[in-house]
C-alpha positions as CSV (number, residue, x, y, z in Angstrom):
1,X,138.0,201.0,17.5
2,X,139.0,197.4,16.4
3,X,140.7,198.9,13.0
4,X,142.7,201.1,15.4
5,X,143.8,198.6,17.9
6,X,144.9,196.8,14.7
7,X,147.1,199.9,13.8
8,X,148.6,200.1,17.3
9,X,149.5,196.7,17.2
10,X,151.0,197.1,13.7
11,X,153.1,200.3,14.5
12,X,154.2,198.2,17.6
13,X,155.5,195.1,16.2
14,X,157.3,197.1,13.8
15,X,159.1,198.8,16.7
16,X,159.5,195.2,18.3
17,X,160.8,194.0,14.9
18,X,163.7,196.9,14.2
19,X,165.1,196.0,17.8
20,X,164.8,191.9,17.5
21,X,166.4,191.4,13.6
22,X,169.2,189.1,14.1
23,X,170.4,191.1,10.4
24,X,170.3,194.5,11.6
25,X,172.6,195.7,13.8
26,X,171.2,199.1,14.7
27,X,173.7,200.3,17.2
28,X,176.2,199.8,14.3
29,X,174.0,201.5,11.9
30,X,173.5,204.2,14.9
31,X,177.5,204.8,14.5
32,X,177.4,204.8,10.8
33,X,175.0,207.1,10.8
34,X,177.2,209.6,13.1
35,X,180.5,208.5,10.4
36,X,178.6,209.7,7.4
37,X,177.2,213.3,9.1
38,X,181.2,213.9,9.7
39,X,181.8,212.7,6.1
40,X,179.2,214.8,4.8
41,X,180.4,217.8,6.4
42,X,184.0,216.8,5.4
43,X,182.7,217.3,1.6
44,X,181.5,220.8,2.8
45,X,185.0,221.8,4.4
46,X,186.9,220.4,1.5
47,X,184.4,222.3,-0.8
48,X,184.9,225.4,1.0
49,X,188.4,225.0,1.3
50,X,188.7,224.8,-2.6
51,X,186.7,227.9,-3.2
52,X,189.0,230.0,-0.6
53,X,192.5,228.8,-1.7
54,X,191.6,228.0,-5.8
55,X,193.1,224.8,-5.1
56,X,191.4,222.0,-7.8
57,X,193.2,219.1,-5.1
58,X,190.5,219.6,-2.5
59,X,187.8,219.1,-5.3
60,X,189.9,215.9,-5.9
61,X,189.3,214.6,-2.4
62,X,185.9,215.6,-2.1
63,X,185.0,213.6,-4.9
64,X,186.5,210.7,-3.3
65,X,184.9,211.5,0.3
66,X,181.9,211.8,-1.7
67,X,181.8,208.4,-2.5
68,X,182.8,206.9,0.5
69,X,179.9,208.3,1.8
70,X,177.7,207.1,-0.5
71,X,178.4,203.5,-0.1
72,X,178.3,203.9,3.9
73,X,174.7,205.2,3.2
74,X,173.8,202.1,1.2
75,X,174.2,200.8,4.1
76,X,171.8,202.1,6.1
77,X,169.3,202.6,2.9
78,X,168.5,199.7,1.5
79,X,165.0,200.6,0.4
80,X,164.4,204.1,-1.1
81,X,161.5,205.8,-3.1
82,X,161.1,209.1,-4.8
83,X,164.0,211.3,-2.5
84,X,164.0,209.5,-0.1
85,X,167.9,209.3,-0.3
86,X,168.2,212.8,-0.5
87,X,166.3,213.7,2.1
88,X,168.1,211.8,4.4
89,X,171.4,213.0,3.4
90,X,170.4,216.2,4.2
91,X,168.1,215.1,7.6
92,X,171.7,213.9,9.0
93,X,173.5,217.3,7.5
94,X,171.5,219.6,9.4
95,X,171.2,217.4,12.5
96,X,175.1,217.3,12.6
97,X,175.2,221.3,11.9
98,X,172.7,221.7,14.8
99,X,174.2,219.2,17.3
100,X,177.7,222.1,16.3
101,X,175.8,225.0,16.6
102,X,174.3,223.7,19.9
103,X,177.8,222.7,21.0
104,X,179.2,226.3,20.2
105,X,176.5,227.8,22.2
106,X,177.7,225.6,25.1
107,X,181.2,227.0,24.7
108,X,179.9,230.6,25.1
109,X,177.8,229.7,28.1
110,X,174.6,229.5,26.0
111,X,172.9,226.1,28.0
112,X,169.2,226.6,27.1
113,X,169.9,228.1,23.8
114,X,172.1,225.0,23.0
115,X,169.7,222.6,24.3
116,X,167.1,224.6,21.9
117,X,169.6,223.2,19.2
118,X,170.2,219.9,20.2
119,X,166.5,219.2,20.6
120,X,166.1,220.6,16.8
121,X,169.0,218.1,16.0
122,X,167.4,215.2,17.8
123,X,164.5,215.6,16.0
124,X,166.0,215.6,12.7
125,X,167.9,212.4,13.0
126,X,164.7,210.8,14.8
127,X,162.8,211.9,11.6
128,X,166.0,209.7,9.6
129,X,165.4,206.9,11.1
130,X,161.7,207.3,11.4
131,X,162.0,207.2,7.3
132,X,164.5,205.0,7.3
133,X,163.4,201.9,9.2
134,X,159.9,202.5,7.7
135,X,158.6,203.0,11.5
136,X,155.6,205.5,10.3
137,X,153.7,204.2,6.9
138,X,151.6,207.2,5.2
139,X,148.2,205.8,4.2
140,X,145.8,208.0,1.8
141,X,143.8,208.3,5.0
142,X,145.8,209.0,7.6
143,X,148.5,211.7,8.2
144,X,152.3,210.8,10.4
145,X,150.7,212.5,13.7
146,X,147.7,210.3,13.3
147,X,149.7,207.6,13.4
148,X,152.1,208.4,15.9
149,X,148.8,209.4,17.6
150,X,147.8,205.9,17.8
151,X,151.2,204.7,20.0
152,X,150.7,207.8,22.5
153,X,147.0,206.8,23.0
154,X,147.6,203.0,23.2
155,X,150.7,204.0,25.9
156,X,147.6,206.1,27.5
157,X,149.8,209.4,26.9
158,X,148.2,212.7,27.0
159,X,150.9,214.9,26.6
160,X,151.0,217.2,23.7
161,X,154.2,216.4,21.5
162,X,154.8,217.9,18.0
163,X,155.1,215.2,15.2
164,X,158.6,215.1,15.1
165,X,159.0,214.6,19.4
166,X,156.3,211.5,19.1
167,X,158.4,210.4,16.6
168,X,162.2,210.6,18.4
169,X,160.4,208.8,21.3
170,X,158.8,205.7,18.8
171,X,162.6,206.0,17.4
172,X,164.1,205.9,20.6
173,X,162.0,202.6,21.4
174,X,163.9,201.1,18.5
175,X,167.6,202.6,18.8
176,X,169.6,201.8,22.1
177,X,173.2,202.5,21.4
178,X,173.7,200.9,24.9
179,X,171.5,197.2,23.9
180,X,174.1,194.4,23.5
């Protein structure tokens, strides 16, 4: 019981920790975030774009998107190990193709299907930063919903949340857009 107090406590504080740094400027990083999905899914438009018109120019430009996006995610990465970069490339792709899909079901009247999606995209970009600000720590012995585990029993929370909605609710502890 004492070694998992101890891990509630350590989880905590590093919740506590993302939203105090001085350094870190997370509704900034929130927006960045959001600037490099749209870049990434410039890179896909101006991919397609170049396969449909045989046009080499928009091959050109993605190249140059491309690395603008890169450095943005520097930004936000600092710290990366194995494909860990990757992943979250592709974590904030599909979340912004979910949060269109979702918003194309709105247009055709589609409310709970689009919500469906937006919940799916939520979860995706919690998962980002849940990797990114190093929130959730694998151990040998412990798997991400036993740790995640840990905050809903020390908040005394019995509801039953898949790994990825305990983990949007940890991010959103850390993220407020709205904090000044």
């Amino acid at each position: 019981m004492a070694k998992q107090n101890q891990d509630i406590n350590i989880l905590l504080s590093k919740v506590q920790a993302v939203t105090k740094q001085k350094e870190l400027d997370l509704s900034s990083d929130e927006d960045l975030s959001v600037a490099i999905m749209n870049l990434i899914s410039i890179e896909e438009h101006l991919f397609f774009t170049s396969q449909k018109t045989g046009k080499s120019e928009y091959i050109n430009l993605l190249d140059e998107v491309r690395e603008m996006r890169k450095s943005l995610l520097k930004e936000i990465i600092k710290d990366y190990e194995g494909e860990v970069w990757c992943i979250s490339k592709h974590l904030l792709a599909a979340s912004m193709r979910l949060m269109e899909v979702g918003t194309k079901e709105l247009t055709k009247k589609n409310k709970t299907k689009a919500e469906e999606f937006f919940a799916k995209a939520y979860q995706l970009y919690s998962l980002f930063w849940g990797i990114n600000l190093k929130i959730v720590k694998l151990t040998d012995n412990q798997s991400s919903n036993e740790q995640i585990n840990l905050i809903n029993d020390h908040n005394n929370k019995t509801t039953k949340l898949s790994v990825l909605d305990k983990l949007g609710a940890v991010v959103q502890k850390a993220i407020d857009c709205c904090k000044e």
